[in-house]
N, C-alpha and C positions, 0 to 999 in steps of 0.2 A: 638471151645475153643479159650481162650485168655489168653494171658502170663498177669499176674498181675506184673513183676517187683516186687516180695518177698513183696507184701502189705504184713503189719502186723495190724490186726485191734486193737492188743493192745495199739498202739500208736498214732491212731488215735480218734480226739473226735466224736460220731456216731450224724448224723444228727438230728437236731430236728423236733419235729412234723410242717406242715404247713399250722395246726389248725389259723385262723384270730387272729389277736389282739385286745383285747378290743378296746371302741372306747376312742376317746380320743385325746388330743395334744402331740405332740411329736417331739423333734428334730431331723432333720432330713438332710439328704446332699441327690443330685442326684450326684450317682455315674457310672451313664449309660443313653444313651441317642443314639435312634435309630428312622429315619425313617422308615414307614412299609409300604407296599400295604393295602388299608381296605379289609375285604373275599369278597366281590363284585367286586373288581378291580377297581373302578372307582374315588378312590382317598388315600388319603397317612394320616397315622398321625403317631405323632412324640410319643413316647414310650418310656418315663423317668422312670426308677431304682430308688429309694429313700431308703436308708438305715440306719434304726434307729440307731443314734449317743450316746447314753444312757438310764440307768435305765432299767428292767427288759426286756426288749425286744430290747434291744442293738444286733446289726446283723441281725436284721428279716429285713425281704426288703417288699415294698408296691410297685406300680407301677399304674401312674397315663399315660390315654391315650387322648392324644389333637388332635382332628381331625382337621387339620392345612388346609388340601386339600380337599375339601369334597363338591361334587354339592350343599347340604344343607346349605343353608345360616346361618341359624340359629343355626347348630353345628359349623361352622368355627368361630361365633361370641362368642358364647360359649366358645373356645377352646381357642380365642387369647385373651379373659378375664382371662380364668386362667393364659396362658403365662404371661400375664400382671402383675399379681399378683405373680406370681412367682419371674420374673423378678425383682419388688421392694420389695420383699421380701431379696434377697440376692444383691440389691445394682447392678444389671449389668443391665442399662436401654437400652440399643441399642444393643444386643448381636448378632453376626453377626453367631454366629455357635453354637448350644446347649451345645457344649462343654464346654465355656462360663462361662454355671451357675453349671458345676461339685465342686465337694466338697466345695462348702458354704454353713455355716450350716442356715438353717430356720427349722421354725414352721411346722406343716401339723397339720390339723384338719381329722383322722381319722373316718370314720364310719364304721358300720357294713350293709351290703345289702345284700339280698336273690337273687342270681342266677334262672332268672326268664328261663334255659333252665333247668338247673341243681335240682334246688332247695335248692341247698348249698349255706352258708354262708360267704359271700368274704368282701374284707376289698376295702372302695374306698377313696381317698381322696377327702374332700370337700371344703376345705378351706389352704392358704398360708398366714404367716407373716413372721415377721423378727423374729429370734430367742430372742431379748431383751423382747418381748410383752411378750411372752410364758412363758421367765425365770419370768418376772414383775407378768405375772397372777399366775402363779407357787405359788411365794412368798407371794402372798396377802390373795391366796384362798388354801386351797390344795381340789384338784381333785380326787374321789375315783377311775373315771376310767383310771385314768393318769398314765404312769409306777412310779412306786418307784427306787430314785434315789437313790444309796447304799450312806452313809457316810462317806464319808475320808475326806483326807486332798489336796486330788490331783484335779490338775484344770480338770473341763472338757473340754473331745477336745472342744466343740465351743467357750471357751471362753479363750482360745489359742491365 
């Protein structure tokens, strides 16, 4: 057994499901950022937290994985394109520590992919810009698989 500290779950709001998100563009900040061992041991990738910054899926988190250290040429090349991309995405072009590129807000270009161990349906990121592209395409087209951004008067954080 475990002392809960008087939890009261009536005060508490209950988790949501961690069904994917449609696909779709989304603004987005890394709010975590971790090197890993790969499950083979033989090299490391670096393990960013991305956290929906608005519209219906505001707090759901995606997580995008860079094999930074990797015998595989061809993923490490992979890997530091996306960094690269990420990088000018949020304006920090020489980042000496990932921590770096935490909370500035950019783009992600969400997909949906089938877990080929599993067979379940997981969310990858495929694509990074600057958040001004997204809000520009936003405004030109609307997107049916994009969240809906609720209506006020209040700025949103990225443009803060």
């Amino acid at each position: 057994m475990a002392y809960l500290n008087n939890f009261d779950a009536n005060n508490v709001d209950p988790a949501s499901s961690f069904d994917p998100i449609p696909a779709g563009k989304y603004i987005a900040a890394i709010t975590d950022s971790e090197m890993k061992p790969t499950k083979n041991g033989n090299g490391h990738y670096l393990e960013m937290t991305f956290d929906i910054l608005d519209g219906q899926y505001k707090g759901r988190k995606v997580w995008a994985r860079l094999n930074l250290d990797n015998p595989n040429a061809t993923a490490v090349q992979i890997a530091r394109g996306e960094l690269s991309a990420i990088c000018r995405a949020v304006g920090v072009m020489q980042p000496q520590d990932s921590i770096e590129l935490h909370n500035l807000p950019l783009s992600i270009k969400v997909t949906c992919k089938k877990r080929d161990d599993t067979g379940e349906i997981t969310n990858e990121i495929k694509g990074y810009e600057k958040k001004e592209a997204a809000l520009q395409n936003s405004a030109a087209t609307p997107r049916a698989t994009a969240p809906a951004t609720q209506a006020t008067n209040a700025t949103p954080p990225w443009q803060r």
